[in-house]
Structure formats: C-alpha cells, structure tokens
N, C-alpha and C positions, 0 to 999 in steps of 0.2 A: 553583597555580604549576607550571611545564613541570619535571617529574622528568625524572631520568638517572641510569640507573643502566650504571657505567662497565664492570662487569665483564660485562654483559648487550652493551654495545655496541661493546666490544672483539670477545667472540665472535662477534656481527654481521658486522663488518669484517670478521674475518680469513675467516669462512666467506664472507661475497659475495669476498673478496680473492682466498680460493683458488676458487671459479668460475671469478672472470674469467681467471685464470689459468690455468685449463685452457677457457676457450673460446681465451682468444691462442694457447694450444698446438697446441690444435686446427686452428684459423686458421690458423698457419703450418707446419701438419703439412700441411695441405689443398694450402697456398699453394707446400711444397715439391715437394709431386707435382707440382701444376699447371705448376710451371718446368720440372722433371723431363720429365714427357711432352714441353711442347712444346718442350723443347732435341732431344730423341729425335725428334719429331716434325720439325724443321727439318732435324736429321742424314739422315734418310731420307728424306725429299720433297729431300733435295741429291743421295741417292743415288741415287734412283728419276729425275734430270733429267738425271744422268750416262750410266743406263744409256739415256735413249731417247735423247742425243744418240749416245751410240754407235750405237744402232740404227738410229736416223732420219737420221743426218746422217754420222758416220764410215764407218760400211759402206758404204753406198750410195757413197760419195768412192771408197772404196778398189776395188768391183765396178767402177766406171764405166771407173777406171785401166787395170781386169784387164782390161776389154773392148775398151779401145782398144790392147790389147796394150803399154802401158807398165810392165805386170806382166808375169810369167808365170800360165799357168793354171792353178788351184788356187791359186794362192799365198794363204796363212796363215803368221800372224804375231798369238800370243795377245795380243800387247802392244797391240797396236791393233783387235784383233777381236772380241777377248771382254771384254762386257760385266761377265763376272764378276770375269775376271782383272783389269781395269784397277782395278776398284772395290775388291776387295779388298785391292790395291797403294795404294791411295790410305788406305783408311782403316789398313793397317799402316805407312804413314809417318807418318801422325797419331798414333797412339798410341804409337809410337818418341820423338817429341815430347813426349806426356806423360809420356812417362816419366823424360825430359831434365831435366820442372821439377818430378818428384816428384811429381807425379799420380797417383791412382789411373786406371789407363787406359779405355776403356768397350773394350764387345766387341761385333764384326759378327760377324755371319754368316750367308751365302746359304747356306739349308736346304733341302734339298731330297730326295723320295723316290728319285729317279733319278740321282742325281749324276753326273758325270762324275768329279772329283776327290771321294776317299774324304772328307777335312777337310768337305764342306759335305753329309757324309749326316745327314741330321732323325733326331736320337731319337725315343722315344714323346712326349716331352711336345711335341717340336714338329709332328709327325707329325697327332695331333691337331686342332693347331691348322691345318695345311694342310689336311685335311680339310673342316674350317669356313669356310675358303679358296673350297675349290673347289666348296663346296656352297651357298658363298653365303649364308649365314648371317651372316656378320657380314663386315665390312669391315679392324677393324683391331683388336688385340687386346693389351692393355694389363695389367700386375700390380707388385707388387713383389717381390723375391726375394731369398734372403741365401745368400751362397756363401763359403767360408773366411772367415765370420765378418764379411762385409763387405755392405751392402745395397746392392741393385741397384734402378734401376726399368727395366723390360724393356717395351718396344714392335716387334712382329711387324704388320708388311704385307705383302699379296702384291707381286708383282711384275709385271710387266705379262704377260698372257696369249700365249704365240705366237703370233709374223705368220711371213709368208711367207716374210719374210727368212732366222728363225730355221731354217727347215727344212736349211738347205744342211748346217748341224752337228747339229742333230738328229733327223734323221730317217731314214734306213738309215745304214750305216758305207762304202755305196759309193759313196757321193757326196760321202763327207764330204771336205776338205781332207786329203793325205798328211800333213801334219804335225800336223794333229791326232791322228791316228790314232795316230802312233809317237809324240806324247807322254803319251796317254790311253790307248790303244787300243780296241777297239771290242765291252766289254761294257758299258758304260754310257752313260747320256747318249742314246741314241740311241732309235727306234721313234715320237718323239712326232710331234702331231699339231697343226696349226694350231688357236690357242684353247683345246688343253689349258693349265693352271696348271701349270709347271714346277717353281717354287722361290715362298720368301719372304723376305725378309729381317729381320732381326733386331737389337735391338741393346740392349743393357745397359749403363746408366749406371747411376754410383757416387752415389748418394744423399750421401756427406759434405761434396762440396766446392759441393753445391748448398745443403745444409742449413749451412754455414760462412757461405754470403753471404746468411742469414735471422736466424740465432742471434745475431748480434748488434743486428741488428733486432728481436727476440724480449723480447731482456737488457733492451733501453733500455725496449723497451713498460710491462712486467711492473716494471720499476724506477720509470718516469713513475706509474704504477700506483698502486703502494706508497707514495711521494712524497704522490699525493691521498690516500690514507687516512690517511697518518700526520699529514698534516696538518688533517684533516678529523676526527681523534680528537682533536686537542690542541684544536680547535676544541670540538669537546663538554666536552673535559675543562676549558677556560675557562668555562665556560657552566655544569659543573657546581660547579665552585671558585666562580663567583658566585652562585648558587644556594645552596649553603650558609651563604654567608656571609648572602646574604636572611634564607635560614631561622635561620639564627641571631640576628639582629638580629630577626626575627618572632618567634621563640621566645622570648627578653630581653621583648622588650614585653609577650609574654601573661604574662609570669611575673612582670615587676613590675604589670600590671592586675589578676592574680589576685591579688596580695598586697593591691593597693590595697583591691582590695574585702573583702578579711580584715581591711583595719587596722581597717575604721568594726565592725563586728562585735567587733574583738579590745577599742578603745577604750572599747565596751558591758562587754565581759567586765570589763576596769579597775574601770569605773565600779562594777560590779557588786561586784566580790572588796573594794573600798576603801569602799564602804558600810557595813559591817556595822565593819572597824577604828575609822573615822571618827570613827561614831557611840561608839565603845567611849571613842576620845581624848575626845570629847564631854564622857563621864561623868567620865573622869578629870580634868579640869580641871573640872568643876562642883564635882567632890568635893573637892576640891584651895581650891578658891575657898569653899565653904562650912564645911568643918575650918578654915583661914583667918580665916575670920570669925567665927567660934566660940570661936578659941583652941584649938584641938584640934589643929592643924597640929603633930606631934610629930616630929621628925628619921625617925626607922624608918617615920610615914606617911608622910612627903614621898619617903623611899628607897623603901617599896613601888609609890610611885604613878607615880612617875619608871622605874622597873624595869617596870610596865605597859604605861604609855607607847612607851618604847623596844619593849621587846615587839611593838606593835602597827603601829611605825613600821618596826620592820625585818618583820614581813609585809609590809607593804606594798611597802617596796623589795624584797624578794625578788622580789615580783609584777610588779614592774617591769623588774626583770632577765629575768624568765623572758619576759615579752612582746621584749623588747628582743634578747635573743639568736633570739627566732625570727626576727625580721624584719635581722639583721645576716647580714652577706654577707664573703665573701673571710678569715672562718677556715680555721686548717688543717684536714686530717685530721687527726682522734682517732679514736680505739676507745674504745665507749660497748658501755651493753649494751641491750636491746630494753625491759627493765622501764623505766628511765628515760626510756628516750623515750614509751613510751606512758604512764604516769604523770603526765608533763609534758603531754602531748596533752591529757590528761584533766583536768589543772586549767586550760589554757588554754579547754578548753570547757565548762567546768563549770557559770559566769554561764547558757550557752545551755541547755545541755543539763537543769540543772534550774528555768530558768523554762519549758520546755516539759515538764514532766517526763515527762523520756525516762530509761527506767533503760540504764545503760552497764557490763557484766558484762564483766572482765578475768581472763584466765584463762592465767594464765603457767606453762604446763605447762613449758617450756626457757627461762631467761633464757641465750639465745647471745650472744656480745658479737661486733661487727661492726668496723670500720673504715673511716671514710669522713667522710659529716656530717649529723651528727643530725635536723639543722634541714629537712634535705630530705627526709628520714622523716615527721616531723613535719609537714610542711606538704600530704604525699601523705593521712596519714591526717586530717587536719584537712580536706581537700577532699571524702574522700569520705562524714567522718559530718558535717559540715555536708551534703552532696547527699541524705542519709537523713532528716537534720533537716527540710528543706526539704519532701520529701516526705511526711514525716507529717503534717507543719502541713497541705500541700494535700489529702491526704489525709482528713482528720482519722483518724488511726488512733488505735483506743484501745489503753493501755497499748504504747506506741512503747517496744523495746526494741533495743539494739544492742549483737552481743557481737564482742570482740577476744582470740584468740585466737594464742599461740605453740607452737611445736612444730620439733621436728626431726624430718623425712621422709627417711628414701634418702639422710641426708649433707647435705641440703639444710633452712636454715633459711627457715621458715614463719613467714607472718605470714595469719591468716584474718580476712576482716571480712564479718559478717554482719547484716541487720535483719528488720524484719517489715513492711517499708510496701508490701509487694504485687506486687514484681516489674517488672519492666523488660521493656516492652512496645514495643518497638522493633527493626525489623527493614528491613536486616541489623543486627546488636546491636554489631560495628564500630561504626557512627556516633555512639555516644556517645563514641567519642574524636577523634573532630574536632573542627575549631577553631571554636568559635563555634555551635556544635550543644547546643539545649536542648532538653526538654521542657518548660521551664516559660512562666510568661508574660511576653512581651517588657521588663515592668520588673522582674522577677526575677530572671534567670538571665542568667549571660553568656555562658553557652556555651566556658568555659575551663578550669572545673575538672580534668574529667574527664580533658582532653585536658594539662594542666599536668604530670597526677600520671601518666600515662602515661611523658610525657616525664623527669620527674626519673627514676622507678623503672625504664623500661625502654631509654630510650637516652642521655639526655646527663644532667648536672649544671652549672650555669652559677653561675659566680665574676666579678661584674661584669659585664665586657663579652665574659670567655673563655667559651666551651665546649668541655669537656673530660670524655674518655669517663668515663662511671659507675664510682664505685672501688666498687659493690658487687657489679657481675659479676651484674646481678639481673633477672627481666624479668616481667611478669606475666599471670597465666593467668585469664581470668573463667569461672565457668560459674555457671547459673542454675540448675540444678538441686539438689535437697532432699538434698544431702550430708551436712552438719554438723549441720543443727537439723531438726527437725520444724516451724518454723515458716516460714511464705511470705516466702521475703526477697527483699525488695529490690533486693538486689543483693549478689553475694559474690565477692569477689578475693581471688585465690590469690597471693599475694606470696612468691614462691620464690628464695632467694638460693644462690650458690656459698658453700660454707666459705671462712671467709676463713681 
C-alpha cells in the first residue's frame, strides 16, 4: 500500500516552496535589472541622437546662415550650439517633471576630464571608467549603486569622438566664439583634437519604481505558487485520510483472521479442560444411579453428590467465561494487574501447552497493575507462545520450555518472553512483522500473528470497527541475543510500557 507520511511531505513542500521562491526572486531581481539597463539604455541612445542631430544637422544649419552673412560672424548662442547644453536642459525639464508626480528623479551627467563647465568634471570613479572609454576596452559600462539609501542602476557611454566641426569650440581659445569665451573663459575645454574621447555620458535610475511595476507581478506568482502546493498537500493529505482508513479496515480483518484461527485451537483447549469434569459428572450420576438402586441413596449423599456436580459444572462455565471474554470485543477500560492476565493466558493454553509438553515458568517478580484492556495483552501473548509452540513441534525440540517474566526497569513496566526452539533466522528480523510473512509451511502459518501482536502492543487497539490510539503508551523492543537465560531462544520481546 502507497505510504504518506504528512509531516515528511509538508517539509517537502515548503522546502521545494521556498526554492521556487527564490528562483521567482531571482527571476524578477534579474528581470528588474534587464528593464533597468534598457529604460537607461533607450534614455541615452535618445541622448546620443540628440546630440549628433546637433552636430550633424543644427550646426551645420546655423554655419551655413553665418556664411551667407544672415548671422554675424562668430556668432554663438549656447542654446542652439552646444550639444551639451541643449541635452542637459532637456534632461533637467524631465526630471522637474518627475518631481511633479513624486518620483524618484534619475540623474545625467556629461563627465568629462576637461570640462568646460566645472558641474560636468568626472570624479575618480567616473575618470576611470573614461579611461576604459578611450582605451577601448569596453563599449559601455553598467552596475548598480545605492546613494542616501536609495538604489540606483547606473549606465555610462561614451560619446561620440571629435569631428571637425567640434574643433571651432575646442580647440585653441582664439578661435573660439566671443561669447563663449566670456561665458566659460578659456582655461578649459579647449586644446583638443579631432578623435580625441571628450566626455561620456551617464545616468542613474531609481531601482523602486521599476521594481513596483514587478512586485506585483512577483506577489501573484509566488501566491499562484503556494495555491498549488497547498492544494496539492490536501491532495496527499485525502490520499492519506483514505489510506488509513484502508489500513484500518486491513488491520480489522487480520485481527478478526487472527482470532478466527485461535477460535479452532481455543475450541481444542474447551474440549480439552471439559474432558476430565465431564467424565467426573460421569461418575457422579453413575454413583447417584447405583446408591439409587441399592437403597443407599441417603439425603447428605444425594447433597454431597449434587454439591460435586455443581462443583464441576461451575468449572466448566468458569471455562467458558474465560474463553468468551477473550474473544468479546468493545469493553471498557479497566485496570487489571499483569498476574491475572498472564495466569489467564496460562489456563487458556494449558489443553496445548501440556499435550505438547512444553513446561511454561511464570515468574512475577512486580505484579504492576495497568489500565487499558486485558484481552489485547492476552491475545499478544497467546500469539507469540503459540508462534514457540509451533516451532518446537517443527522443530522437534526436546524438553520445549517457555518462560514469562515481569519486572520494573527505569520506571518502566516489563513484560519478558522467552524460549529454547532455536532462534529466529531471518534477515532483516523486521519481516516477521509483516503481514502475511511466515516461516512455516503454507498450510500452517498465516503470517499474521506476529504482525497482529505488533499492532495491538505498539500502535493501535481496535473496538469493533474504531481504532483508536493504544491506552498503554507501550511499544516493543525484540532482540535475539542471550540476555535473560542461558538457553537458545527462540525468540524474545521486550514488552516495555510507560507507568500508567
């Protein structure tokens, strides 16, 4: 039958659960970079189109003007000339805007070693990275970054290398425009060279309102998530609920089979114990019939022989009670003490045990009293010196002996059962408590004993059709090794109970 064990596959779940849940983290930690760069990436391939329409298409408009003399010459006007200034005005109207709707804003900036305006001189970390720029090394250079506590992700491109055009502004200061001059003047910005790398641009975006249009993408996943597992638990846990109830309805059955085959055994023992009264009532109405016929029939012999009688009539039904109570079912719990149950064990096997004669030594070092029900004590040790009996017969062992044994150990009451028929040769030594596992031969054995008395003493007790947990809090321990006796046993279980 397909086991489940629930506390094993809960932990299952929740560990594959939290996996997948940091791979979805992962995923969309990945997935927010990936938007990250290429929003960054879209802002400056916008910016890098702006500046070569200036370059390529507004300058060139405004020189052609100055040449045909609809300018003045030199004429400069940063608004429409510089590449930097226009971009830079564009991206602080943009972020003026963000700040309109509460936005974290992103940040540009043209870096550069030679600046003109002081706001776009390169620190060392950008410094750096222009370096890498101009040496070619890499193309375009990517991280993320956390600044007053707030995450960035940062994207750095160069900018397109000097042309020809560039030279008019930087390249001596005597050429340059007058009004550059007196708005900058002319220690910086200037000396470069066509194809030198001037600057690079830069820009840092806010990681949270990219990671806001994920996190709830995230929430639903990791929730869809949880959904199949928890439904996919109750799935098992249906599957285990019907499973027990299998097992329990399997259990029931071996447990009334295992009885059935005690009844034909227990009905021997009957026959057995009511022989010897039988024959006793026998005499007494022989004797009864012949004083009778004699005239000797005097009142005090007819009251001795009637007092006989009954005598031997109530053994009998004693006998019959005692078979009758072990096989009756759905008493309560009582508290009994261990001598009585095994005493009782003892005359229920007594017909067997001495037409094989087998001697059976009782040895009640602690009579502890328990509380539960007797009859399922009794029915554990009836299975296992019947499994001894069985064995010596196949065996033929001479002088077959089997001793029972109480004691209090560590707090704990003990029940010992040991024999001499040789030992239990079966490995792993588990499978004599499965179901339907014998050693013997297929019209001998049924392979439930074992596995019966298992079940009463270490996990359930069954009351008709319920099962319900063990009230003796008990479980058992076997080992085959020369403990207790010096003699080769058979087999020997340690039957260890909690104090009740």
């Amino acid at each position: 039958m397909f086991k489940i064990n629930l506390k094993i596959s809960a932990i299952l779940l929740a560990t594959l659960y939290l996996i997948m849940v940091g791979f979805f983290y992962n995923f969309y930690q990945h997935l927010v970079i990936k938007d990250a760069k290429q929003e960054v990436v879209n802002i400056l391939d916008t910016t890098k189109t702006i500046r070569k329409y200036v370059e390529n298409i507004q300058k060139p408009v405004i020189y052609n003007l100055e040449k045909k003399g609809e300018l003045y010459k030199g004429f400069f006007d940063s608004r429409i000339l510089s590449s930097t200034y226009i971009v830079n005005a564009i991206h602080h109207m943009y972020t003026n805007s963000q700040k309109l709707k509460n936005e974290i804003p992103y940040k540009f900036k043209l870096a550069a070693t030679n600046p003109r305006n002081p706001v776009n001189r390169a620190d060392d970390f950008e410094k750096k990275i222009l370096k890498k720029f101009r040496e070619n090394k890499i193309k375009e250079f990517s991280t993320t970054l956390k600044e007053n506590g707030k995450n960035y992700f940062y994207v750095a491109v160069p900018i397109e290398r000097n042309q020809k055009s560039c030279m008019k502004c930087h390249s001596t200061p005597d050429i340059a425009p007058k009004e550059l001059i007196q708005t900058y003047g002319n220690r910086a910005g200037f000396y470069e060279k066509v194809g030198d790398l001037r600057a690079m641009i830069s820009l840092k975006v806010p990681l949270s309102h990219i990671i806001s249009t994920h996190i709830k993408d995230f929430l639903i996943t990791i929730f869809i998530a949880l959904m199949v597992f928890i439904i996919f638990y109750i799935f098992l846990y249906i599957i285990y609920k019907k499973n027990q109830k299998l097992q329990a309805r399997q259990d029931l059955l071996l447990l009334n089979q295992n009885k059935l085959a005690s009844m034909g055994e227990m009905i021997g023992n009957i026959a057995h114990q009511w022989k010897q009264p039988l024959t006793q009532l026998s005499f007494v109405l022989v004797n009864l019939e012949l004083n009778s016929e004699r005239g000797k029939l005097t009142q005090s012999k007819l009251k001795e022989k009637v007092d006989e009688a009954n005598a031997q009539i109530s053994y009998m039904s004693n006998t019959i009670d005692d078979f009758r109570n072990f096989f009756s079912c759905g008493k309560p719990k009582e508290t009994y003490n261990i001598k009585d149950v095994i005493t009782l064990t003892e005359q229920l096997l007594s017909a067997t045990l001495d037409k094989n004669g087998i001697r059976l030594d009782i040895e009640i070092l602690e009579n502890f009293t328990l509380n539960g029900y007797p009859n399922e004590i009794i029915q554990a040790l009836v299975n296992i010196v019947k499994n001894a009996n069985d064995t010596f017969l196949e065996r033929n062992i001479n002088n077959p002996q089997i001793s029972i044994k109480t004691f209090i150990k560590d707090s704990k009451k003990v029940i010992t059962i040991e024999d001499n028929a040789g030992g239990i040769k079966i490995a792993p030594i588990n499978k004599i408590f499965e179901p339907y596992f014998t050693t013997k031969q297929s019209n001998s054995g049924t392979g439930i004993g074992l596995y019966m008395t298992k079940m009463i003493i270490e996990k359930k007790q069954y009351r008709g059709h319920k099962c319900e947990e063990s009230t003796h809090g008990s479980y058992v321990y076997y080992n085959f090794l020369k403990i207790y006796s010096k003699l080769p046993f058979h087999s020997l279980f340690y039957y260890k109970m909690n104090l009740q």
